[in-house]
N, C-alpha and C positions, 0 to 999 in steps of 0.2 A: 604513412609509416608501415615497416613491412611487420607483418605480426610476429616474427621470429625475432622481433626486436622488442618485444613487450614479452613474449613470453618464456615463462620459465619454469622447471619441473612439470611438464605437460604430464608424465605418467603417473604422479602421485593421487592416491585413490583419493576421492572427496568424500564416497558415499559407498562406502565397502560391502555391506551387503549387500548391492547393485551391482555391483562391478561399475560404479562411475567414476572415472576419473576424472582430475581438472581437465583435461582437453576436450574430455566430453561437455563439460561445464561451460567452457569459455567459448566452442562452439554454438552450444546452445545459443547462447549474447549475443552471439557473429551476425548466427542466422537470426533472430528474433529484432535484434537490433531497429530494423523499419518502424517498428511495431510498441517500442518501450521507449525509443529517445522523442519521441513527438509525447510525453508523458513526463516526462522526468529533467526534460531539457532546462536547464538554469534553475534548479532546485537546488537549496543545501541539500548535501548528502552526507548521509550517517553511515560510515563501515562497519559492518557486522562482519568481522574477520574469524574463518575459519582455516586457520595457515595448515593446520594436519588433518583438513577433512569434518564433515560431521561428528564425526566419534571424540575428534580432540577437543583442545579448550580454543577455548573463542571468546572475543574481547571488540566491545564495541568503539570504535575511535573516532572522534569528531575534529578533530585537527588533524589537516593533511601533511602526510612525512612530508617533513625538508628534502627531502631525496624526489619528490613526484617532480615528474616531467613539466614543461611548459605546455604542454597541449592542453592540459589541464585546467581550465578556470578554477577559481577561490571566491571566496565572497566572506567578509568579515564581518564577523555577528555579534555584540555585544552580550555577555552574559553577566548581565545583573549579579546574581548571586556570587560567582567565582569573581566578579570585579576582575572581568578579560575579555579580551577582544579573542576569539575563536576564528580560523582561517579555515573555510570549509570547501571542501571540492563539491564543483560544478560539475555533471556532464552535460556537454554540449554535443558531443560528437560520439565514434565507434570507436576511435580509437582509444577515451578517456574512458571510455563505460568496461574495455577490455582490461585495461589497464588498472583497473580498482580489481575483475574478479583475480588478473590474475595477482594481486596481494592476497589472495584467496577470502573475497567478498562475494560472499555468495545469494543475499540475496539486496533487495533494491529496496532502502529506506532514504525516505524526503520530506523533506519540508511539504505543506501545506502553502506556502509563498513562494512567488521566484522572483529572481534580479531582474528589474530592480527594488521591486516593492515587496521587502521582506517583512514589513510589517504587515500589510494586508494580503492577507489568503487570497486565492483562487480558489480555493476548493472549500470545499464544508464537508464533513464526512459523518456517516453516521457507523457505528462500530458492533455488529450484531454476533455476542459473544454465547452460544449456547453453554448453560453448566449441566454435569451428570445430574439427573439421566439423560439430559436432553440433547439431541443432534443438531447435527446442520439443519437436517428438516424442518425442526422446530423452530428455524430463522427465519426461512419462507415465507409463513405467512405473517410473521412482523412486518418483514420486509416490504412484505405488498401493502400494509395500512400504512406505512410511512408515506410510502408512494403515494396512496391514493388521496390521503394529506396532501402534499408536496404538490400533487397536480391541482387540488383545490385553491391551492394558494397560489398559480401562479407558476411554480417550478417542476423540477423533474431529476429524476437520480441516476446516475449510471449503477449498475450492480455486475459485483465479480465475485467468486468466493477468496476466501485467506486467505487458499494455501492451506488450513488446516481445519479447521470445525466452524469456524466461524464465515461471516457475509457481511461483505461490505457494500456501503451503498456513497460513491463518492458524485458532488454536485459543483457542477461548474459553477462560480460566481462573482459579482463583478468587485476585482482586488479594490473597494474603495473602504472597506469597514477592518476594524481590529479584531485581533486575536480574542480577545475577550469580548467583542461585541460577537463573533462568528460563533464560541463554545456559548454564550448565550443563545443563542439564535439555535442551537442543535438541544441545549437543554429546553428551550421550549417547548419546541414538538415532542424531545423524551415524555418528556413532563407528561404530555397531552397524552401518550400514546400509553402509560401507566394508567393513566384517567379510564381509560377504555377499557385495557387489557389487564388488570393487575394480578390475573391469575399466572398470569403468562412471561410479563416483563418484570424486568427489578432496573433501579436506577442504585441499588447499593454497590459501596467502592468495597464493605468486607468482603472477600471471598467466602469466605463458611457461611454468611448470611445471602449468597445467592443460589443455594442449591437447588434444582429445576426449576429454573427461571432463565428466559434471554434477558445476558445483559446488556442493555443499553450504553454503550463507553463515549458519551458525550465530550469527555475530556482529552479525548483523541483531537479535538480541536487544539486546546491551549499550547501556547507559546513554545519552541523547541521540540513538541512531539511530532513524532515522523510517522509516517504510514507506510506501509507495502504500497509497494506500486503494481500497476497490472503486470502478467507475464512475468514476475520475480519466482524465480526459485524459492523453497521454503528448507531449513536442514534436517529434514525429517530423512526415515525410508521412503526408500522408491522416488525421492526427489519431486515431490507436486511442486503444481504449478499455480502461482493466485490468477485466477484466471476468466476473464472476463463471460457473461452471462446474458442471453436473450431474457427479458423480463415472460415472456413466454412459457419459458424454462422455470421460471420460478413460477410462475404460475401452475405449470403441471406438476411440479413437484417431486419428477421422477430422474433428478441429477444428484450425484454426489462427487463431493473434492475429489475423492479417489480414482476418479476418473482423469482426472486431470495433472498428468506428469510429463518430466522431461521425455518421453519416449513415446505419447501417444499426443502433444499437445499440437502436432504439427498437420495431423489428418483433422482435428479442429478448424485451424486458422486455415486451411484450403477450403475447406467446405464453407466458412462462416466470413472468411476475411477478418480486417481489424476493426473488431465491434465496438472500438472506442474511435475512432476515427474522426466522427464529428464532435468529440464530446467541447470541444470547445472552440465551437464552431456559435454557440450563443453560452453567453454566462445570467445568472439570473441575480436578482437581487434581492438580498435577503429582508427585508424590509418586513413584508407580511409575516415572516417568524420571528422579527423581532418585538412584536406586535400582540403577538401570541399571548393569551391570559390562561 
């Protein structure tokens, strides 16, 4: 399909102290596209719609308009609580992923499962939340004893940052166990990695009761909650990027988010290629975390 058939108000600013507009936006997706739909491919999709830009209001929508094209997959997701069936878009392709920003979705939330095994994850995430005073820096080295865990036992994590202060660390695995067996399986290791660290980590859900401490968001697992995906925009200034990371990188310690924007993320992906590329190329089993005492 020709893109002047999907898009529309190409000059409306998204991210005004930038001077970005949506054509820069939906460009961005164009080009990066190789790179994000082998990630995001048959995943429920959450719209985080910003129709007048960053600065305006913005409204998360999990039922896709009656008015969306057929190119479009759905996948119908039972929601206990609301006692309804939710009709959620898929993207499969460039044209459907174009076609969500240009409803002005600007950045990339999904499911943890895809079609057809919505009930079991692929993924296991762990969710590394710095509180003031503390930075991204201070994610780093959590990050590396998760790891060094995770390889004791068996597995191994991909790591990217947010997008904003925060570091994720998302693990391929194999879709046979539940939502609730998989946010166990992450609260294990939490758990363990408190044991260690407790000067350093908080597993508390109050906000006021985690002030300089990484939090640990275990619950980034359970059932309907969605994650950034790699290479998503974030609707911040200057438009960062959540954006994938050499474990290297975290090692030295000398990267920060801010580095990582629509405008500089492309001299990255030439020099490093797509650092997620194998990620699920083997899935692991979470088994030994489930295990975990």
């Amino acid at each position: 399909m020709e893109l002047s058939k999907i898009i529309t108000n190409p000059d409306k600013l998204f991210y005004p102290a930038d001077l970005i507009y949506k054509k820069d936006v939906i460009a961005y997706y164009y080009l990066m596209s190789d790179y994000i739909l082998p990630c995001i491919n048959n995943r429920p999709f959450v719209m985080n719609r910003f129709p007048d830009g960053i600065t305006g209001k913005s409204f998360y929508q999990k039922e896709i308009p009656a008015y969306a094209p057929n190119f479009i997959n759905r996948v119908a997701i039972w929601h206990g609580k609301e006692k309804k069936w939710v009709n959620y878009p898929c993207v499969a392709n460039k044209e459907a992923l174009l076609w969500l920003v240009n409803q002005g979705v600007i950045e990339l939330h999904c499911w943890l499962s895809k079609v057809p095994l919505i009930e079991n994850p692929d993924i296991l995430v762990f969710d590394l939340d710095p509180e003031p005073p503390l930075t991204f820096k201070d994610c780093l080295p959590v990050a590396l004893l998760l790891r060094e865990v995770l390889l004791k036992l068996g597995l191994d994590a991909w790591p990217k940052t947010s997008g904003k202060d925060g570091l994720h660390l998302f693990v391929p695995i194999e879709p046979k166990y539940s939502f609730k067996e998989t946010t166990r399986a992450a609260f294990n290791l939490c758990r363990l990695i408190l044991k260690t660290y407790p000067e350093k980590v908080t597993l508390e859900r109050v906000i006021k009761k985690r002030t300089g401490k990484v939090y640990l968001d275990y619950l980034q697992n359970t059932r309907g909650r969605t994650m950034v995906f790699p290479y998503s925009l974030r609707p911040l200034p200057k438009a960062p990027v959540s954006t994938p990371l050499l474990w290297e990188e975290v090692t030295k310690g000398e990267i920060s988010p801010a580095e990582f924007t629509i405008k500089t993320i492309w001299e990255r992906v030439k020099k490093y290629g797509d650092l997620w590329s194998n990620f699920h190329r083997r899935r692991y089993d979470i088994k030994p975390l489930l295990e975990l005492i």
